[in-house]
Every structure is written in structure tokens, then in C-alpha cells.
C-alpha positions in Angstrom: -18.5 26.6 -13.2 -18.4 24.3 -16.6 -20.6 22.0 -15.2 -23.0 21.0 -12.4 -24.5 17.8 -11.5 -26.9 17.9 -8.2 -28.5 14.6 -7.1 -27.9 12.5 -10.3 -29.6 9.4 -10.3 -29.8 6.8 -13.0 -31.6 3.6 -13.7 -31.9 0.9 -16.0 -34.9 -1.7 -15.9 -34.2 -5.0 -16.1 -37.7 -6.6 -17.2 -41.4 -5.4 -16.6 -41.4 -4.6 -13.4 -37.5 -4.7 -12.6 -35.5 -1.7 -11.8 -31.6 -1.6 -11.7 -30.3 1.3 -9.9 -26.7 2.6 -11.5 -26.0 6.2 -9.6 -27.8 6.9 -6.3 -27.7 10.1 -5.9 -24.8 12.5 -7.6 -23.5 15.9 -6.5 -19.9 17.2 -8.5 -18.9 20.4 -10.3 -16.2 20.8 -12.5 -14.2 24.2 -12.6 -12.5 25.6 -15.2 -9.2 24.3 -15.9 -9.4 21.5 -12.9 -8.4 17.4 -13.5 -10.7 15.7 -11.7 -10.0 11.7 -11.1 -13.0 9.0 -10.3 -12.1 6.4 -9.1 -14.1 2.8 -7.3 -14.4 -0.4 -8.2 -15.8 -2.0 -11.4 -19.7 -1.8 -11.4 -19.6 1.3 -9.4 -21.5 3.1 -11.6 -18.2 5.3 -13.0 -18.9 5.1 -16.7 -22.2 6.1 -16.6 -21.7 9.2 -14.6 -19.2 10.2 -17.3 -21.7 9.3 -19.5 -24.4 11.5 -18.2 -21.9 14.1 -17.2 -20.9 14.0 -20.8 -24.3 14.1 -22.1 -24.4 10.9 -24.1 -26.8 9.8 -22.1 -29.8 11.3 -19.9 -30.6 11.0 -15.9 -33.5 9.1 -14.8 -33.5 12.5 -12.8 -31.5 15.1 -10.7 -30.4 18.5 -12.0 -26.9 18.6 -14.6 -26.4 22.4 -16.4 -23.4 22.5 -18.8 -22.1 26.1 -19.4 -25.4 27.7 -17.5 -27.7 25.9 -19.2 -30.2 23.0 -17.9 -29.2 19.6 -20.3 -33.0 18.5 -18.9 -34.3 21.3 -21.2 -32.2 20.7 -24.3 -33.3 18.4 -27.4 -31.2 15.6 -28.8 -30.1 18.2 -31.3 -29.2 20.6 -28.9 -27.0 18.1 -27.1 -25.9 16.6 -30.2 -24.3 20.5 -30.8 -22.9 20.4 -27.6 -21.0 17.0 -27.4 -19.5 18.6 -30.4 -18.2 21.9 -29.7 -17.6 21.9 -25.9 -17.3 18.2 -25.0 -13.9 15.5 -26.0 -13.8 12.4 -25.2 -11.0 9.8 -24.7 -11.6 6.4 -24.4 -9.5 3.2 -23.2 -9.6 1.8 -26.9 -9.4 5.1 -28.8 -12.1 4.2 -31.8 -9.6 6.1 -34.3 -11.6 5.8 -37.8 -8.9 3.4 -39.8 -9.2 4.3 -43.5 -7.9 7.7 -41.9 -4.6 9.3 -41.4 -3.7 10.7 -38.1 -4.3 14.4 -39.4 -7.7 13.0 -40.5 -9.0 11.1 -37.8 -8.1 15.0 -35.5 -10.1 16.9 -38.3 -13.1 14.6 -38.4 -15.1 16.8 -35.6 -14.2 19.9 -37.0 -15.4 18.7 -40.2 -18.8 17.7 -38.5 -19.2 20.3 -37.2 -19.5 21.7 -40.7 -15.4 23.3 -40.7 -13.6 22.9 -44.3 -10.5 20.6 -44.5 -8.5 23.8 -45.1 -9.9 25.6 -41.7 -9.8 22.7 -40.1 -5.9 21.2 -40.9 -3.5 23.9 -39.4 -5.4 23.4 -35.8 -5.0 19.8 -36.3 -1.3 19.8 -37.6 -0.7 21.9 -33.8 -2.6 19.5 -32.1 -0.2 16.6 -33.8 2.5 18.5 -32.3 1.3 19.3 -29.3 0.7 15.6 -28.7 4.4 15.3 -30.1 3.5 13.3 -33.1 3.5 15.4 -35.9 6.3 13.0 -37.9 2.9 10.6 -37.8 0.9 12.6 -39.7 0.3 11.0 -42.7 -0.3 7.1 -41.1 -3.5 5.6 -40.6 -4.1 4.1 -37.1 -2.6 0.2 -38.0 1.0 1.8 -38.8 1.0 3.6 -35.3 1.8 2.0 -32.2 -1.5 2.1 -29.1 0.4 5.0 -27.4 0.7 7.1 -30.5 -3.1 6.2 -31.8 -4.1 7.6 -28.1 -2.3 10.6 -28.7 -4.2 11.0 -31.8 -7.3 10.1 -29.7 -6.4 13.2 -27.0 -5.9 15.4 -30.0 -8.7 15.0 -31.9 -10.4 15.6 -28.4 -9.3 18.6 -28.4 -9.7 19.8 -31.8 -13.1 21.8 -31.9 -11.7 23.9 -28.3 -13.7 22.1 -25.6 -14.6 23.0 -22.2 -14.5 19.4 -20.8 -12.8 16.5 -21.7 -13.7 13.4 -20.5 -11.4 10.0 -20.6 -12.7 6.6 -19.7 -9.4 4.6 -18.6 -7.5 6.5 -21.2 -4.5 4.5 -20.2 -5.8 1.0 -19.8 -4.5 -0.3 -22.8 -1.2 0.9 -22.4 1.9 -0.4 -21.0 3.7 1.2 -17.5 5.7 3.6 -19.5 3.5 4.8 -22.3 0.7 5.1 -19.7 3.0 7.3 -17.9 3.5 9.4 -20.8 0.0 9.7 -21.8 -0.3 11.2 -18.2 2.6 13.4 -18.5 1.0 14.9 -21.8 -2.7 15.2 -20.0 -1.5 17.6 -17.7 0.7 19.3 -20.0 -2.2 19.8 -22.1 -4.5 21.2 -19.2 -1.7 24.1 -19.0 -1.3 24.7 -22.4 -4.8 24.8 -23.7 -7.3 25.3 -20.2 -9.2 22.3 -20.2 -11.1 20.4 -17.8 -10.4 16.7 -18.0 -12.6 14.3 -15.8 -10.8 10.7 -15.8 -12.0 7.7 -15.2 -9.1 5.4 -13.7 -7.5 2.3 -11.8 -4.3 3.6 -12.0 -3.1 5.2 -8.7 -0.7 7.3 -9.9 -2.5 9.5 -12.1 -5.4 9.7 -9.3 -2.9 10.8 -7.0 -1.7 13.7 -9.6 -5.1 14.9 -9.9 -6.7 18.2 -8.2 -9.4 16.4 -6.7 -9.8 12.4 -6.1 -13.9 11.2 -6.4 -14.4 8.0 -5.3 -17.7 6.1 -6.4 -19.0 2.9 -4.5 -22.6 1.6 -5.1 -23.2 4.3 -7.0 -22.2 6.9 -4.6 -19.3 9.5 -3.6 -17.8 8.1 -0.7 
């Protein structure tokens, strides 16, 4: 099992003696090579499961282990490693970097991660194609259109080989047909490379297409 969150609960104060309570409560795995859709209305407490499931962000308590280990235990450097190496991320607005060309904005976490450009460029060039822009290479993120520059997004997600990737409404900015698409290459992806994906979304059909629906009211799986 890649990951392993048991009774995740999280809140947020709201003054001195306030307390806002987010997730009530949390029990999900993710297995190796599974999609994994979470759904629920908005406020339900979706992005800030994936958030701690992720490990930007810490539970106010419950037990979460990535890869065997307890993320409790680990310092912000330790998780910092992590995120990098084993976790993508995809969000709805794809925060490409735009002074960056394509092939540049899918290097940037190898490069992080301390990679040179010329170890870190022939991944990235398969990745482009994989993602079946390759011809796009060389543009920066205002020459390409919002499905292309979330293709870039899913790419560079995958760049440093992750075990997980998680997408907050990857497709929310897109149009019927290009979200479509981006769900098309998601799953084409999870065949050709391994991954886990946990997705956040509204969008029924891609929940349907999933191995395993969640469904998160009031901060619960229901």
C-alpha cells in the first residue's frame, strides 16, 4: 500500500477560543496503480484531505504513513524530500512558471531535486510526448492553449517517477472536449507509467471511470 490514512482529522481555529472542524474522521488507502475519485460538495473538506494526503499540510491528528513510513515522525525537510520524489501534483489552474518553455516548466522538479538539465531533458522530452505535445516544446505557457498547458502540468507531475499523483479539479478549467481528453490521457498514463492518481472532481464522468468512487460530506466518507 502507497499510502495510509486512519482517522484523519483536521482543524482550523477561527479566533481564541474558536475551532473549525474541516475532516472528521478519515480512513482511505491507496494501492499501487489504482485511480481513486473524491467527490462531495464544495466545503466538504476535499482539498484538504488531498492536501494532507499529499503532505502539504499536517493533521490536527489521526495516523497517515506514505511508503511505510509515519509522515507524524518526519521533519519539514523530510517531507519536503518527499513531495519531491514520490508525490505530483495537478491542479485546476496548472501554476506553469511563464518565463518557461514547456520542456522547462517538466524539468523544474528534476532540477530541484538537484538533477542537471542534461539528465533531466530526455525524460522530459518523453514525457512531452507522452502527453502528445512534443511539437510544443519550445513555447512558454501564454502561446499554448489551457488544455496543452495542463498537459504540461500532468507531465511535469510526473517527471521525478512518483508514486502518487494527486489532481485537484484537473479539468475544471477546461472545456467538454478538452476535459475529456485530459481524462482519456490520465488513464492512459496510469497504464503506461503505474501511478496512483487521487482526483478531486465534479465531473461525473471521470468519477464514474475511476476504480473506486469516495464521497466526502461534512468532512466524512459517506
Amino acid at each position: 500500500m502507497i499510502l495510509e490514512a486512519k482517522n484523519i482529522r483536521k482543524e482550523y481555529r477561527t479566533g481564541p477560543s474558536g475551532v473549525l472542524p474541516v475532516l472528521n474522521g478519515i480512513d482511505l488507502s491507496v494501492a499501487e496503480g489504482e485511480i481513486i475519485a473524491v467527490a462531495g460538495p464544495s466545503g466538504a473538506g476535499k482539498s484538504t484531505l488531498v492536501h494532507i494526503l499529499g503532505l502539504l499540510d499536517r493533521p490536527t491528528s489521526g495516523e497517515l504513513t506514505f511508503e511505510g513510513r509515519s509522515v507524524p515522525a518526519m521533519t519539514d525537510d523530510e517531507l519536503s524530500t518527499v513531495r519531491n520524489s514520490r508525490i505530483g501534483f495537478v491542479f485546476q489552474f496548472h501554476h506553469l512558471l511563464p518565463e518557461f518553455t514547456a520542456l522547462e516548466n517538466v524539468m523544474m522538479p528534476a532540477l530541484i531535486a538537484g538533477r542537471t538539465v542534461s539528465e533531466a531533458a530526455p525524460r522530459a522530452e518523453q514525457l512531452l510526448a507522452d502527453v502528445g505535445i512534443s511539437a510544443r516544446a519550445g513555447h512558454t505557457p501564454s502561446e499554448l492553449s489551457g488544455g496543452e498547458q495542463q498537459r504540461v502540468a500532468v507531465a511535469r507531475a510526473l517527471m521525478n517517477e512518483p508514486a502518487v499523483i494527486f489532481a485537484d479539479e484537473p479539468s475544471g478549467n477546461l472545456d467538454s472536449e478538452n476535459a475529456d481528453r485530459l481524462h482519456d490521457l490520465l488513464f492512459f498514463l496510469r497504464e503506461r507509467h503505474g501511478r496512483s492518481f487521487v482526483i478531486v472532481t465534479h465531473n461525473k464522468d471521470l468519477a464514474a471511470r475511476a476504480d473506486r468512487l469516495i464521497t466526502i460530506v461534512d468532512g466524512k466518507i459517506v
